[in-house]
C-alpha positions in Angstrom: 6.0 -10.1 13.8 8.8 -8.8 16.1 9.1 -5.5 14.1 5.6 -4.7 13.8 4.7 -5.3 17.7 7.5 -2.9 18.1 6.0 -0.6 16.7 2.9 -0.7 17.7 4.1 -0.6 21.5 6.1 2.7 20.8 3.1 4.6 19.2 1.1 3.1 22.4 4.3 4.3 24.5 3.7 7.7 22.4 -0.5 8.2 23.0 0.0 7.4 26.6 2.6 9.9 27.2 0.7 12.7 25.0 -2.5 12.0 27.6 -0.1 11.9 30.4 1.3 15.2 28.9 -2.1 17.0 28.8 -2.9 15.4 32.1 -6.0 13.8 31.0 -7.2 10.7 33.0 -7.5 7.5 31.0 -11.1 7.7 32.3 -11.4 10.7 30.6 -10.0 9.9 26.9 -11.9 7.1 26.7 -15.1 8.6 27.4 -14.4 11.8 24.5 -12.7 8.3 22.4 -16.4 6.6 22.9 -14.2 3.5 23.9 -14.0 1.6 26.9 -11.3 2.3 29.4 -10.0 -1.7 28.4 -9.5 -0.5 24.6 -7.8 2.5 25.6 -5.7 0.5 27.9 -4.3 -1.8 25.3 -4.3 1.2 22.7 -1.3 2.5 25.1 0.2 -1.2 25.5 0.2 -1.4 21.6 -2.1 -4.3 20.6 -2.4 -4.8 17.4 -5.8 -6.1 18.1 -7.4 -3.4 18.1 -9.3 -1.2 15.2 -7.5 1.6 13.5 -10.2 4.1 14.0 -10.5 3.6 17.5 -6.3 4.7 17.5 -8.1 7.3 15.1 -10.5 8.7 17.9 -7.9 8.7 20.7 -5.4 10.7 18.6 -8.4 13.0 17.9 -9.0 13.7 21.4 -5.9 14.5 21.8 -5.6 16.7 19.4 -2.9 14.9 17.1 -5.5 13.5 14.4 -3.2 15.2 12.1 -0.5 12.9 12.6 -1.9 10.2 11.3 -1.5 11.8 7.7 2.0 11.1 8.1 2.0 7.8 7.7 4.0 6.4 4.0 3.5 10.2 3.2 7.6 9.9 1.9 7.1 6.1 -0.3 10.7 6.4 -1.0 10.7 3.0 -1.8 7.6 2.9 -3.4 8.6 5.6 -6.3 11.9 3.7 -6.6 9.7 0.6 -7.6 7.5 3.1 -10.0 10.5 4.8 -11.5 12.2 1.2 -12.4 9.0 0.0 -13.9 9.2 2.8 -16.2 9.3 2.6 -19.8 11.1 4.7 -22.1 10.0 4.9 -25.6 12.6 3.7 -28.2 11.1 5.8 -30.9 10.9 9.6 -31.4 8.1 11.2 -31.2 6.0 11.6 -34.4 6.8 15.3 -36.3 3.2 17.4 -36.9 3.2 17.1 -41.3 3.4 21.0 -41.0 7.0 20.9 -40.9 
């Protein structure tokens, strides 16, 4: 899928340059990942092959393990869906026999 290998290479693009940023060697994140310099590599060229935790443990080292908890945090569509499966009562609710 076009789309998705698109993104994938831009959060790849994104790692890279946060390493590159904090001027760690790819030798380096790799070793603190417990990954091999080869998974790292195609972490940063966006392969969709490879496991989620191991983009888990790079972000980690890099101190942006956080970020992940953005992901679908704002399901816009997703509570458009829920509101339009909604269903509204057509009665009233019941009176308490107090009244």
């Amino acid at each position: 899928m076009p789309r998705l290998q698109l993104l994938l290479t831009q959060t790849g693009d994104n790692i890279r340059l946060a390493r590159l940023r904090r001027k760690l060697s790819a030798a380096r994140v790799a070793e603190r990942a417990a990954i091999s310099r080869n998974t790292l590599r195609a972490i940063e060229q966006g392969a969709s092959t490879v496991s989620m935790g191991a983009y888990l443990q790079v972000l980690f080292v890099l101190g942006l393990e956080k970020t992940i908890l953005q992901l679908a945090a704002d399901d816009v569509l997703g509570r458009k869906l829920q509101d339009a499966d909604l269903v509204v009562s057509a009665r009233a609710p019941k009176q308490s026999s107090g009244e």
